[in-house]
N, CA and C of each residue as an Amber inpcrd file, in Angstrom:
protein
   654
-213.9460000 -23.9350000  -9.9840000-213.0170000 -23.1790000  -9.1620000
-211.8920000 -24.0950000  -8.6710000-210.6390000 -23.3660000  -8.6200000
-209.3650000 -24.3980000  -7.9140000-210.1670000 -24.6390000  -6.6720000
-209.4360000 -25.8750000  -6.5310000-209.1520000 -26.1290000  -4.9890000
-208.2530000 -25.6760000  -4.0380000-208.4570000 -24.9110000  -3.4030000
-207.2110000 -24.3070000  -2.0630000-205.9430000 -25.0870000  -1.9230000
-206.3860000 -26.4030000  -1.6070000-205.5040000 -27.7240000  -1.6630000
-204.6670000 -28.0970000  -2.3390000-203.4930000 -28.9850000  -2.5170000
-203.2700000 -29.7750000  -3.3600000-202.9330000 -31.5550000  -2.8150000
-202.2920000 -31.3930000  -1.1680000-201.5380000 -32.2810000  -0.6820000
-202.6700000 -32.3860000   1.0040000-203.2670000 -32.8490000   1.4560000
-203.4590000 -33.4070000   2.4260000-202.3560000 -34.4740000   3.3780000
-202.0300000 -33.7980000   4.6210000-201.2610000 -34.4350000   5.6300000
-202.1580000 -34.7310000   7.0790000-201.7350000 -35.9700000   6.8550000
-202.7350000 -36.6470000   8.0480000-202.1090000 -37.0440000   9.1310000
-202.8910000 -36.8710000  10.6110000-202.4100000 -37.5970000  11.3730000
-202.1010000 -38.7900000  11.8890000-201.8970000 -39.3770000  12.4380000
-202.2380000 -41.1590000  12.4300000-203.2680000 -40.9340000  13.9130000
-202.5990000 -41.2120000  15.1910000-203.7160000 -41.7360000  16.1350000
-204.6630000 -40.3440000  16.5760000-205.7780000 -40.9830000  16.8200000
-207.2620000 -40.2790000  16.7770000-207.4150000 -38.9240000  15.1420000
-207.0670000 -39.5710000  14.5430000-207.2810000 -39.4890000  13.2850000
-208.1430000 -40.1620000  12.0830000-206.8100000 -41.2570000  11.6040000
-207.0560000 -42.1010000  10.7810000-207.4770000 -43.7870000  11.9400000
-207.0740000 -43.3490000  13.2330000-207.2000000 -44.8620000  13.9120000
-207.6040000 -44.3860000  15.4150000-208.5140000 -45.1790000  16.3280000
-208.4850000 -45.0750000  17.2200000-206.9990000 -46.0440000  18.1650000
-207.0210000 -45.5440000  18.8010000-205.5810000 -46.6750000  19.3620000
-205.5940000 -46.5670000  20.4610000-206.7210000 -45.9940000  21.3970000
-207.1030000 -46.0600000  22.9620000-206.8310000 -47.2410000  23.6430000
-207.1640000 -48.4210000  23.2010000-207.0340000 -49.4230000  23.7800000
-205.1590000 -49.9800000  23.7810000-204.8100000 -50.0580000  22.7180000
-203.4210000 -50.0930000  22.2790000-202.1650000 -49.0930000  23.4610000
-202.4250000 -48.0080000  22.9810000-201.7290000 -46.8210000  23.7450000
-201.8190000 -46.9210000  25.5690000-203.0760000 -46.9870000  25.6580000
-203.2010000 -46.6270000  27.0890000-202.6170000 -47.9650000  28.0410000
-203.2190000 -49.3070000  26.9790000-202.1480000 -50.8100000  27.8080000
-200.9300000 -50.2010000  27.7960000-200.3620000 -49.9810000  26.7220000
-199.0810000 -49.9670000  26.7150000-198.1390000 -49.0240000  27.8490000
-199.0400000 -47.6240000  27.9770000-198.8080000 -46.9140000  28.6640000
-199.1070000 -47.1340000  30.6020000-200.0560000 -47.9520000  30.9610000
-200.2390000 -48.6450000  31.7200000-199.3680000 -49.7660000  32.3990000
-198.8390000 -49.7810000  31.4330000-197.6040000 -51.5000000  31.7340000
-196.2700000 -50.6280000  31.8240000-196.1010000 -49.2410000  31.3520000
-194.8370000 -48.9780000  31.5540000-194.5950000 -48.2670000  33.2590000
-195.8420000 -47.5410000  33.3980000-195.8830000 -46.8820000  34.6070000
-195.8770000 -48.3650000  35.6090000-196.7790000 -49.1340000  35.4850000
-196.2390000 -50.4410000  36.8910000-194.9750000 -50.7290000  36.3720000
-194.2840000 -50.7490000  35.7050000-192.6970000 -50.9980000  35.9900000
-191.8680000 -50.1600000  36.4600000-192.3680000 -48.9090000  36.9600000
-192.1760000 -47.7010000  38.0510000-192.7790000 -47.7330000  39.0380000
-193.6360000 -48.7030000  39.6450000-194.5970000 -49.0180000  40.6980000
-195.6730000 -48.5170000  40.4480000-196.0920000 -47.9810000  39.4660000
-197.3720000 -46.6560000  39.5410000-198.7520000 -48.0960000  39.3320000
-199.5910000 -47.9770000  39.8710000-200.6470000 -48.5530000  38.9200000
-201.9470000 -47.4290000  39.0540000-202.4250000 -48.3370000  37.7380000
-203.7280000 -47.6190000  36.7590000-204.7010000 -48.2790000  36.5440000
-205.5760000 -48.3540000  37.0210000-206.7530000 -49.2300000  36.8210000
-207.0200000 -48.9150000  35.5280000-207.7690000 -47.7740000  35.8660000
-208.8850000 -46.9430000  34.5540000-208.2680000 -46.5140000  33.5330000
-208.0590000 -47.3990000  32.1650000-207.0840000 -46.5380000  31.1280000
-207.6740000 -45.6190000  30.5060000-208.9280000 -45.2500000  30.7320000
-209.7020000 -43.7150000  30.2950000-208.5630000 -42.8510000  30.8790000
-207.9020000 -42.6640000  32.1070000-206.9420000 -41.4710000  32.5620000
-206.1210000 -41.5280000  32.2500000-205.7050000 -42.4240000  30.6320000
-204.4630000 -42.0290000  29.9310000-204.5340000 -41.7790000  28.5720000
-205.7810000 -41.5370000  27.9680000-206.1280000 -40.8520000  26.8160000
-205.2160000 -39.6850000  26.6490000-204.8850000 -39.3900000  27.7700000
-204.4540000 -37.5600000  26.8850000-202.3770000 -37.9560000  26.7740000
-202.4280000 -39.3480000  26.6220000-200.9900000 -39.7360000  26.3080000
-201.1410000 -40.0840000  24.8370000-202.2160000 -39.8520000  24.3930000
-202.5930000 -40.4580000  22.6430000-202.7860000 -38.9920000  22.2380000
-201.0990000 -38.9130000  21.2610000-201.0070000 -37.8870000  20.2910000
-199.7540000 -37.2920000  20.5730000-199.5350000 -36.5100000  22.1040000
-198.2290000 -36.0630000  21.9020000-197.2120000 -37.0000000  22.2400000
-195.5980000 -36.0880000  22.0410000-194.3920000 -37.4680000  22.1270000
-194.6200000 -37.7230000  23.4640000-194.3260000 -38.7450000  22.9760000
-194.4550000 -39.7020000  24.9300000-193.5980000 -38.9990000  25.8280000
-191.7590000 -38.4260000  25.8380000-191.6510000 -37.8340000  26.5760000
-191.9090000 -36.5870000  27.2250000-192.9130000 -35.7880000  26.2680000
-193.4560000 -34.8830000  26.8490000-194.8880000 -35.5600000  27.7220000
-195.8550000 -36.1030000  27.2550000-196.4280000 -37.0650000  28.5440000
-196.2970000 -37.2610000  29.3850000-195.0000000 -38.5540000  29.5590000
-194.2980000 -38.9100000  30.7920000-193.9520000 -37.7370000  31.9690000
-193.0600000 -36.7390000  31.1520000-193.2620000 -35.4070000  31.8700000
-193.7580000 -35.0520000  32.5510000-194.9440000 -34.4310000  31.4720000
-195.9660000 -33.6050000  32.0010000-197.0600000 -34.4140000  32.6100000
-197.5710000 -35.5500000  32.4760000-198.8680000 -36.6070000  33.2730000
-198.1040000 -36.9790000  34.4770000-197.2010000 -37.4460000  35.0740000
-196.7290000 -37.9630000  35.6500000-195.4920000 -37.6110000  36.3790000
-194.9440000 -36.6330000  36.0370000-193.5240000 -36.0750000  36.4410000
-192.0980000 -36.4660000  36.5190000-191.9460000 -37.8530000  35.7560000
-190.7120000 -38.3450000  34.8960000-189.6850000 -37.2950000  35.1000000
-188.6100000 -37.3300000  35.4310000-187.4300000 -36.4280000  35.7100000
-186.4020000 -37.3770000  34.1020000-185.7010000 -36.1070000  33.4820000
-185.0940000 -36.6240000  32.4160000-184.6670000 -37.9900000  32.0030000
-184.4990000 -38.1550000  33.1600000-182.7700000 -39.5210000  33.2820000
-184.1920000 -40.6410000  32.9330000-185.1790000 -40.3090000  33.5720000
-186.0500000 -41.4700000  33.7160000-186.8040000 -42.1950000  32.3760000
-187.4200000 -40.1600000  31.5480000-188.3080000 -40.8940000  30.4560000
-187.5920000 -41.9490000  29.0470000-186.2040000 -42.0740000  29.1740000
-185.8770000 -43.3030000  28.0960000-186.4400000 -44.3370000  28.3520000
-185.8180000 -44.8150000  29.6680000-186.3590000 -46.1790000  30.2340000
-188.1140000 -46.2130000  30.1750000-188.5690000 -45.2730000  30.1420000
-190.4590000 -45.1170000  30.0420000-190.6510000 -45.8550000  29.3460000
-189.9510000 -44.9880000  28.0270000-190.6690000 -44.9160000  26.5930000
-189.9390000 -46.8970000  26.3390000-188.7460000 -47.2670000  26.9160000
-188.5130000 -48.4090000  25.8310000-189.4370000 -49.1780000  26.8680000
-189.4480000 -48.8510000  28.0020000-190.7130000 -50.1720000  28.7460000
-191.8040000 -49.8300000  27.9170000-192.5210000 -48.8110000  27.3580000
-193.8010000 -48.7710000  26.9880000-193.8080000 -49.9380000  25.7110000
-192.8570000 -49.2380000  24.5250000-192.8290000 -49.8190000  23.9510000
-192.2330000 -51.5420000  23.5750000-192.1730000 -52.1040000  24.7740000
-191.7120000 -53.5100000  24.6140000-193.4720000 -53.5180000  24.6380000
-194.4310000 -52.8930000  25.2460000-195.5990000 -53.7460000  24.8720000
-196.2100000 -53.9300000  23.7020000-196.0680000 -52.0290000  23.8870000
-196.5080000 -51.7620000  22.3670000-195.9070000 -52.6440000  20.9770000
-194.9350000 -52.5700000  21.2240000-194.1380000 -53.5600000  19.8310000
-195.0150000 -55.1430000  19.7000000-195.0740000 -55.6660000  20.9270000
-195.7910000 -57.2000000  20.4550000-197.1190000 -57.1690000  20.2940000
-197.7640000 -56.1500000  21.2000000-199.4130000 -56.5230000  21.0420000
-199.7360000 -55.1290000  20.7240000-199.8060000 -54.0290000  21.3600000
-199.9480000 -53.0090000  21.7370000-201.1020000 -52.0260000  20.1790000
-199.8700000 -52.1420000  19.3140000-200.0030000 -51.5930000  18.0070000
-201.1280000 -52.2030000  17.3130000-201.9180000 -53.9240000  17.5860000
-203.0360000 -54.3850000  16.6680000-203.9400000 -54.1630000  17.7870000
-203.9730000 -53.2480000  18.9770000-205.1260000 -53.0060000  20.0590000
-205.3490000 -51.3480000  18.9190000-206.4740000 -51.5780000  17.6540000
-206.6070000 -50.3510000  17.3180000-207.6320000 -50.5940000  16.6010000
-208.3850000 -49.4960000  15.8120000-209.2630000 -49.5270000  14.7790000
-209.3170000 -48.2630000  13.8880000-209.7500000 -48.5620000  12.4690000
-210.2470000 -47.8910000  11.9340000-211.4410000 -47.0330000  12.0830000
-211.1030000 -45.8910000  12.1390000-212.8110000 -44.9680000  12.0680000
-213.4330000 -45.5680000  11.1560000-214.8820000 -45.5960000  11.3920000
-215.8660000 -45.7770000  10.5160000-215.8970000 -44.9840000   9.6310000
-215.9810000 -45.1910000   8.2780000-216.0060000 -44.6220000   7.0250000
-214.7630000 -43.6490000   6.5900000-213.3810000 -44.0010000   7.4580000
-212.0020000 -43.4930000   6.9590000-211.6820000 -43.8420000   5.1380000
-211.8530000 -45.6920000   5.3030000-211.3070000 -45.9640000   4.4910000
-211.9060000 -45.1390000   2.8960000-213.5680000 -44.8750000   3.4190000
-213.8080000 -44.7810000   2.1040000-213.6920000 -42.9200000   1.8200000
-213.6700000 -41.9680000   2.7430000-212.9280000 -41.3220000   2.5330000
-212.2870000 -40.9870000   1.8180000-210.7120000 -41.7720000   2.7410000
-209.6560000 -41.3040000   1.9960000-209.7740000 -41.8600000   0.0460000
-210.4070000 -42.8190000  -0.0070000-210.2410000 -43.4200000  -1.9590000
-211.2200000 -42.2560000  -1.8700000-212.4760000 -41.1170000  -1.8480000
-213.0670000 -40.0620000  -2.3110000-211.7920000 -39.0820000  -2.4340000
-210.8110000 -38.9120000  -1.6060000-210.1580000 -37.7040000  -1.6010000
-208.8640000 -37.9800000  -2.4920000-208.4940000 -39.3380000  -2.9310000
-207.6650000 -39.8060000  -3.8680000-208.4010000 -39.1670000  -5.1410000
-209.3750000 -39.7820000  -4.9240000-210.0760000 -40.0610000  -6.5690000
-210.3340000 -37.9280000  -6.8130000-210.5440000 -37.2420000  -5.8710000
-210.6970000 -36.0510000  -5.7760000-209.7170000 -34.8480000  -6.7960000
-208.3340000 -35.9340000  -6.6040000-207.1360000 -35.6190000  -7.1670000
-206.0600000 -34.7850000  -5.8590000-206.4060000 -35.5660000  -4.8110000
-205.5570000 -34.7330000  -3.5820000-204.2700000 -35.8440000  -3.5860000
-203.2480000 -35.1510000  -3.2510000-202.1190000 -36.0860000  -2.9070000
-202.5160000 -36.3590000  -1.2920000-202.1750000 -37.5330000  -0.6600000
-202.5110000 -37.8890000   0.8230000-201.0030000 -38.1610000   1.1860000
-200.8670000 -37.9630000   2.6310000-199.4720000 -37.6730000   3.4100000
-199.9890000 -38.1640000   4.5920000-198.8460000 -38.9000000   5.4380000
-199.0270000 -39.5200000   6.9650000-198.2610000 -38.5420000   7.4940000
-198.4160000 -37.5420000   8.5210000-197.2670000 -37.2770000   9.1440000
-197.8770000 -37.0360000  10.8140000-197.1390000 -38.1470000  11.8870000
-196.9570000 -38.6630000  13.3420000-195.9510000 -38.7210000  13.6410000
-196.2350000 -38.2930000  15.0880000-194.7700000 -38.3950000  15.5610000
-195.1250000 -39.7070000  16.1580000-195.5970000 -40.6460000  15.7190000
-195.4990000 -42.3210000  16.1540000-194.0340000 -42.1630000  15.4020000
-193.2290000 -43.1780000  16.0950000-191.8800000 -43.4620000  15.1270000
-192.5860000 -44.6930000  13.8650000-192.2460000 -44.0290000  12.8430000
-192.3940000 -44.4480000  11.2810000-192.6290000 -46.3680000  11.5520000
-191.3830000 -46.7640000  12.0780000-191.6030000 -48.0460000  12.7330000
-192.8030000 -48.6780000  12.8350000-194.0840000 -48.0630000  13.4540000
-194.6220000 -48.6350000  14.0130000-196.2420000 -47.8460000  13.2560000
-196.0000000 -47.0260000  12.6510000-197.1350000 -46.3760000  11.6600000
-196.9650000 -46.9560000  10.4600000-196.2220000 -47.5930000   9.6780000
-196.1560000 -48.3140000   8.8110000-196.6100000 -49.8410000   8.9450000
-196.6110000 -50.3810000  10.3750000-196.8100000 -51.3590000  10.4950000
-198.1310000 -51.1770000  10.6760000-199.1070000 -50.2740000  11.1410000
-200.4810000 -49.9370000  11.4010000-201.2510000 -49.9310000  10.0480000
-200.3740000 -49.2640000   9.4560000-201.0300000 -49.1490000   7.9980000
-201.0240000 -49.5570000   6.9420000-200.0160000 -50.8390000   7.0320000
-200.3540000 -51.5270000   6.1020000-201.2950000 -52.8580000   6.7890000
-201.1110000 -53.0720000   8.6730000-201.8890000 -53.9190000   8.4030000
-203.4310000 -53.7310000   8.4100000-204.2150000 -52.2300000   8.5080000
-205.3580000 -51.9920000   8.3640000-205.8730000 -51.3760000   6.6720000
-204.2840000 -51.7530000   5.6500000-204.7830000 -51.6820000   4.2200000
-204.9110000 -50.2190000   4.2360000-204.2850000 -49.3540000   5.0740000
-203.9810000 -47.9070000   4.7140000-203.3710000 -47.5650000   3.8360000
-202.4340000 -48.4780000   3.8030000-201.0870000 -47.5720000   3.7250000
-201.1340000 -47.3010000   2.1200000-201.5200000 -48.1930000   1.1400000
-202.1400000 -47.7480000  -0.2470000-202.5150000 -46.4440000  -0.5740000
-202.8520000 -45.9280000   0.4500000-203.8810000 -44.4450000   0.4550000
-202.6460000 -43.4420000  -0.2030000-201.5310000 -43.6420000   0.7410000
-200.9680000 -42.0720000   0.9700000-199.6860000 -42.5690000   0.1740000
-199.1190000 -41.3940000  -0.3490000-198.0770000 -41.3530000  -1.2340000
-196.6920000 -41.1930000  -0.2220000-196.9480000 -40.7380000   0.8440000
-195.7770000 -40.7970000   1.4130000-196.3570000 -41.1560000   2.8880000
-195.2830000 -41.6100000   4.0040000-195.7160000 -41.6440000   5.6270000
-194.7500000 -41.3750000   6.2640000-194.5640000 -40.5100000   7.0890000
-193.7080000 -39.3700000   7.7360000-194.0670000 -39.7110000   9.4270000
-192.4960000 -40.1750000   9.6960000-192.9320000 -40.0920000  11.3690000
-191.5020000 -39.5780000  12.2840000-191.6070000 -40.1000000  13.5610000
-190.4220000 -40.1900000  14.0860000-189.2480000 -41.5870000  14.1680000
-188.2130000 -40.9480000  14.8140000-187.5360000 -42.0510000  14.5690000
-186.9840000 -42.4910000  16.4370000-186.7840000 -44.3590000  16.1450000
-187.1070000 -45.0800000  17.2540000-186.0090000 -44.0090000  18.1730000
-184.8350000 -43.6670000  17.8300000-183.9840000 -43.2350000  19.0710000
-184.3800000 -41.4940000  19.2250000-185.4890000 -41.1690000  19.0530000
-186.4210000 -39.8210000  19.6380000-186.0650000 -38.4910000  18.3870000
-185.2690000 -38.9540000  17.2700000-185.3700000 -37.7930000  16.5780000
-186.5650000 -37.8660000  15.5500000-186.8760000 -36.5810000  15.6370000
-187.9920000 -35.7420000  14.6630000-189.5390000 -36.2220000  15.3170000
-189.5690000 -35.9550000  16.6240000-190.6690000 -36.2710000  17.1170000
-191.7310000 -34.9880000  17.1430000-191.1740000 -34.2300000  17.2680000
-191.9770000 -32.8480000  17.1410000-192.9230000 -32.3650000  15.6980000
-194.1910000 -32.1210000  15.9770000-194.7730000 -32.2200000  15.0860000
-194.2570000 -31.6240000  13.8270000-193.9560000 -30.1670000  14.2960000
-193.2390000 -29.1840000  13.0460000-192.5940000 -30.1350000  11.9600000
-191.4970000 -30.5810000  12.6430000-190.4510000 -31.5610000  12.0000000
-190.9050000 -32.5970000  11.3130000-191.5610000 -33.2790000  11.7310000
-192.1980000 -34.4280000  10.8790000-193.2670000 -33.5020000  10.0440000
-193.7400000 -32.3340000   9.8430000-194.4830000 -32.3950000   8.8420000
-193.2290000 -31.5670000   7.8390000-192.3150000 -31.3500000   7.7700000
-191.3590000 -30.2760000   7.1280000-190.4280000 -31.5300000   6.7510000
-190.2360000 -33.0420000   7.6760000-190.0400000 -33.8500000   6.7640000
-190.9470000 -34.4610000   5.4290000-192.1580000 -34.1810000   5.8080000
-193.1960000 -34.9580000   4.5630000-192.9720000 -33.8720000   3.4930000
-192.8820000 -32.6020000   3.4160000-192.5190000 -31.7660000   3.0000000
-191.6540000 -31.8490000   2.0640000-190.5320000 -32.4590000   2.5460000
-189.2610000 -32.2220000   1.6210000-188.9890000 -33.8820000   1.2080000
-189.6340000 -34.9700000   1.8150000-189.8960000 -35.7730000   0.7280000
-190.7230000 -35.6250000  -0.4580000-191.6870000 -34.8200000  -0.2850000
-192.9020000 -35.2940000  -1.2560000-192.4480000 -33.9100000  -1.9850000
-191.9690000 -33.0480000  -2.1080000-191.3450000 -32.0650000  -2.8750000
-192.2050000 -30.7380000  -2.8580000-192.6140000 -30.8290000  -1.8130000
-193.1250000 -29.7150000  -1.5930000-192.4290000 -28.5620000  -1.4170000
-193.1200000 -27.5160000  -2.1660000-192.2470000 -26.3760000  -1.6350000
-193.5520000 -24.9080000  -1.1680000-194.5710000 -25.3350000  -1.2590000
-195.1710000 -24.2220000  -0.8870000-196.0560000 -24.7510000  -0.0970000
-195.9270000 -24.2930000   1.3710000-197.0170000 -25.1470000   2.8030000
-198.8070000 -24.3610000   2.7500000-198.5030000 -23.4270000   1.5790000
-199.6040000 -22.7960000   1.2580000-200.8020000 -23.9860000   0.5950000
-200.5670000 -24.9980000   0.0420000-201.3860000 -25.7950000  -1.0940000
-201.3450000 -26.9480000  -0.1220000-201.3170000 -26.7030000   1.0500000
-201.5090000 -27.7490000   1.8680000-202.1800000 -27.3360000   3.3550000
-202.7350000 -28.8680000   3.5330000-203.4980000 -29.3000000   4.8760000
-203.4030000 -29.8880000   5.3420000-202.7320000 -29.8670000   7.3440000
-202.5840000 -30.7250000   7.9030000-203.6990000 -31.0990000   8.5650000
-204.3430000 -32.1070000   9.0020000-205.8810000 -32.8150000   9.7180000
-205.0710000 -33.8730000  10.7430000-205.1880000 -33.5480000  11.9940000
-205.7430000 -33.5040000  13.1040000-206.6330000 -33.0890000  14.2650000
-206.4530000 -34.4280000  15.0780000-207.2040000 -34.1150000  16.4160000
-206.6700000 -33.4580000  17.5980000-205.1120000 -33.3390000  18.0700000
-204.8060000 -32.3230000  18.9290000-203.9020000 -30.9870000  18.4680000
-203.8950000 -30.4110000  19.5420000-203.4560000 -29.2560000  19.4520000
-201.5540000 -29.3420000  18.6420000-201.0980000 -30.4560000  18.7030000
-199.9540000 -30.5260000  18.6390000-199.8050000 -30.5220000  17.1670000
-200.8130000 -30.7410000  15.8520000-200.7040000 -31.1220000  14.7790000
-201.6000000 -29.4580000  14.5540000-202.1880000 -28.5880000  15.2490000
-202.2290000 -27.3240000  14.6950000-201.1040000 -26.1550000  14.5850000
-200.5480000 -26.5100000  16.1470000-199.4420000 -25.9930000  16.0990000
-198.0720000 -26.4930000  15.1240000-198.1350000 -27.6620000  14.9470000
-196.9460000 -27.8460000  13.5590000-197.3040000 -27.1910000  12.6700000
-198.3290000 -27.2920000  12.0100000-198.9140000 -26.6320000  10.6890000
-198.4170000 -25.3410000  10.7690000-199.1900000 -24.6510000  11.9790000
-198.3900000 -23.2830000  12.0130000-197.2630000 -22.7900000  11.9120000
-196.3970000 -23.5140000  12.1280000-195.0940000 -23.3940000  12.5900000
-193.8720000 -23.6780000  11.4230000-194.7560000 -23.9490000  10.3820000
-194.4490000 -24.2010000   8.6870000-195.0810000 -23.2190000   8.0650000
-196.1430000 -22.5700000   8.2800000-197.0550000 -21.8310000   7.9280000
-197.8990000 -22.4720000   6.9000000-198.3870000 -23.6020000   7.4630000
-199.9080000 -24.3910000   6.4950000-200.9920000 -24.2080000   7.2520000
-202.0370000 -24.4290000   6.6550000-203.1920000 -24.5570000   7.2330000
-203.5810000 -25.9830000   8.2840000-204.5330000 -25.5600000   8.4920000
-205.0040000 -27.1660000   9.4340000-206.0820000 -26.9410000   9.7380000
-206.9200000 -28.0380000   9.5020000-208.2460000 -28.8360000  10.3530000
-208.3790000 -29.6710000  11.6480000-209.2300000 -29.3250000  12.2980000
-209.0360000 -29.8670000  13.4830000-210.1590000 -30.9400000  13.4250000
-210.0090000 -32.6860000  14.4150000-210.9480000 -33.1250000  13.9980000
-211.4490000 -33.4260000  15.6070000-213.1440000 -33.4130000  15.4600000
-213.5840000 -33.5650000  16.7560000-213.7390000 -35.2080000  17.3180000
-213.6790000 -36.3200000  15.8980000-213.4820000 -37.3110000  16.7270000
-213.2100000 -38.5330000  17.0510000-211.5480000 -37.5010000  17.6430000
-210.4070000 -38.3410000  18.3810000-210.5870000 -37.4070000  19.5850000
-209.3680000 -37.0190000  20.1470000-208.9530000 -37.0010000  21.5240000
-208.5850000 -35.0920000  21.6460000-208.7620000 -34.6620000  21.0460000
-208.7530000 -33.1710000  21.6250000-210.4510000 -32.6250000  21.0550000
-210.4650000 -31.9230000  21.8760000-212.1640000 -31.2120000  21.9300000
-211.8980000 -29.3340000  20.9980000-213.1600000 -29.0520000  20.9510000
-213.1350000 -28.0080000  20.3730000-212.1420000 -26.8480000  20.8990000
-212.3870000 -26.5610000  22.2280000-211.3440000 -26.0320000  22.9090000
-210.0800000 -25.7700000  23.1010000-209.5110000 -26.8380000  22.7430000
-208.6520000 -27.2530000  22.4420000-207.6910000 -26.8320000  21.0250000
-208.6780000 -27.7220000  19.8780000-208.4020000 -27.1290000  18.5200000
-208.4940000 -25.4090000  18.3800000-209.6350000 -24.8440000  18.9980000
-209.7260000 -23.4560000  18.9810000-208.4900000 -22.6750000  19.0640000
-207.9770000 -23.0420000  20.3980000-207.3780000 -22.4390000  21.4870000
-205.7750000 -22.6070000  20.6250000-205.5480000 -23.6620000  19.7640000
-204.4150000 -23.4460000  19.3020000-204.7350000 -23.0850000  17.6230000
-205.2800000 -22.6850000  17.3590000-205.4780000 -21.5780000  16.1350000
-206.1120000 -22.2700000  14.6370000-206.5440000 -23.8040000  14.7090000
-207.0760000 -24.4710000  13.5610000-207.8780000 -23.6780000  12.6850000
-207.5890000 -23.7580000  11.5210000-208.0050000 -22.6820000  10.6870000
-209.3950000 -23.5680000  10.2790000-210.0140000 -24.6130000  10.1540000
-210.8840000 -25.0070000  10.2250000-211.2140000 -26.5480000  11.6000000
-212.2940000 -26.3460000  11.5500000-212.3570000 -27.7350000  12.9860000
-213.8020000 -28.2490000  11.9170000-213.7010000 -30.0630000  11.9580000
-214.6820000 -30.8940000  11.4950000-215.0270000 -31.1580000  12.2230000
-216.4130000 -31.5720000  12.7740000-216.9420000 -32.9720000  13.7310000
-217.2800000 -34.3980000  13.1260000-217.3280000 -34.2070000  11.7180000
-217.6630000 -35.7330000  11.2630000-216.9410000 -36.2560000  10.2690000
-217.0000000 -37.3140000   9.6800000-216.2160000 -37.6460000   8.4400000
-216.4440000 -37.0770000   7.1410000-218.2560000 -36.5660000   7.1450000
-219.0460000 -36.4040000   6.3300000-218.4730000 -34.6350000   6.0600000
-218.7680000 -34.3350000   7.1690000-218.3020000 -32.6940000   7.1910000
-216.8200000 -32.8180000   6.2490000-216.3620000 -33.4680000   6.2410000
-214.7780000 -33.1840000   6.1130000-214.6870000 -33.6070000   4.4140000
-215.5710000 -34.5700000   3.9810000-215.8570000 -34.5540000   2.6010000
-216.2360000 -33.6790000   2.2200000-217.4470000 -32.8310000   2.8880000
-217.9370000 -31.6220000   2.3480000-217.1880000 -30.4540000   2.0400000
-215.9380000 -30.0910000   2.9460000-215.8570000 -29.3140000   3.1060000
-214.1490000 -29.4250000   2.2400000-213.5500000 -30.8300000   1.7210000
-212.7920000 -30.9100000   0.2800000-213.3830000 -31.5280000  -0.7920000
-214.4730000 -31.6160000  -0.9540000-214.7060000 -31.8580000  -1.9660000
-215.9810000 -31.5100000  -2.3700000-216.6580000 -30.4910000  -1.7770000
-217.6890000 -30.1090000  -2.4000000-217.4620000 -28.9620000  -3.9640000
């Protein structure tokens, strides 16, 4: 029988990488340069995945004028250390070579700016995987999920969002999918919960790595 599939689009953080430790310093060091401090970087998990100025925003209440200066304090950390505070999921790598060898095309698409997902992935030997990597760009365009996956789209020559699957962990990478009209998987574990994935319409939700083989390549 065909496969539904043809092109798999992936997310990058709480996806293919944990980056809790990475993200939340970084995000930590930008708020004390606003006076804020943060002990516990567990209470900045839910800044891993969407664009930072919606974060800043919405976690914290950043008034416009403010979230540039956020995002370039965040990222002066992120740029030197920030980005190698990360890891690979257990059993990603071998995965993704099952879903190569499967005959799936593989796709990055984050709204990390490209910048700094390219630098993730080649230095955790990703970046081999995927035929293309789709992100945002450093001065805030195409941060929105839609957009970056409708850019992977029209690089990789896609023209039908039907033969494709986007896989993420929050709500922000179900709602792009939708919003192209592709499908999507939701994954349970990174940083959005079932609830979550539910609640914004994932046409399938995984909990394991194993499930997610099963369920392209059985």
């Amino acid at each position: 029988m065909k496969r539904p599939y043809d092109y798999l689009l992936f997310d990058l953080d709480g996806t293919l990488t944990d980056p809790m430790e990475g993200i939340t310093r970084s995000v930590q060091y930008a708020l004390r340069h606003f006076g804020i401090e943060v002990e516990d970087l567990r209470t900045l998990t839910p800044f891993i995945g969407p664009p930072l100025a919606e974060s800043f925003r919405t976690f914290y209440g950043f008034p416009e004028e403010r979230i540039p200066e956020a995002i370039r304090t965040m990222r002066e950390y992120f740029g030197e250390r920030g980005w190698r505070e990360n890891r690979v999921y257990d059993g990603m790598p071998q995965l993704l070579g099952t879903l190569q060898r499967a005959g799936y095309t593989l796709a990055v698409a984050t709204s990390k700016p490209i910048l700094f997902a390219q630098r993730i992935l080649d230095y955790f030997d990703l970046a081999r995987c995927f035929a293309f990597v789709g992100g945002a760009e450093m001065d805030g365009r195409r941060q929105a999920k839609a957009e970056v996956i409708a850019h992977v789209m029209t690089q990789c020559g896609i023209v039908d969002p039907g033969r494709c699957l986007m896989i993420g962990d929050r709500r922000h990478d179900i709602a792009g999918a939708r919003a192209v009209g592709m499908d999507s998987c939701g994954v349970l574990w990174g940083y959005g919960d079932r609830e979550e994935l539910t609640a914004a319409g994932a046409t399938r939700i995984v909990a394991t790595l194993d499930e997610m083989n099963e369920l392209l390549c059985r």
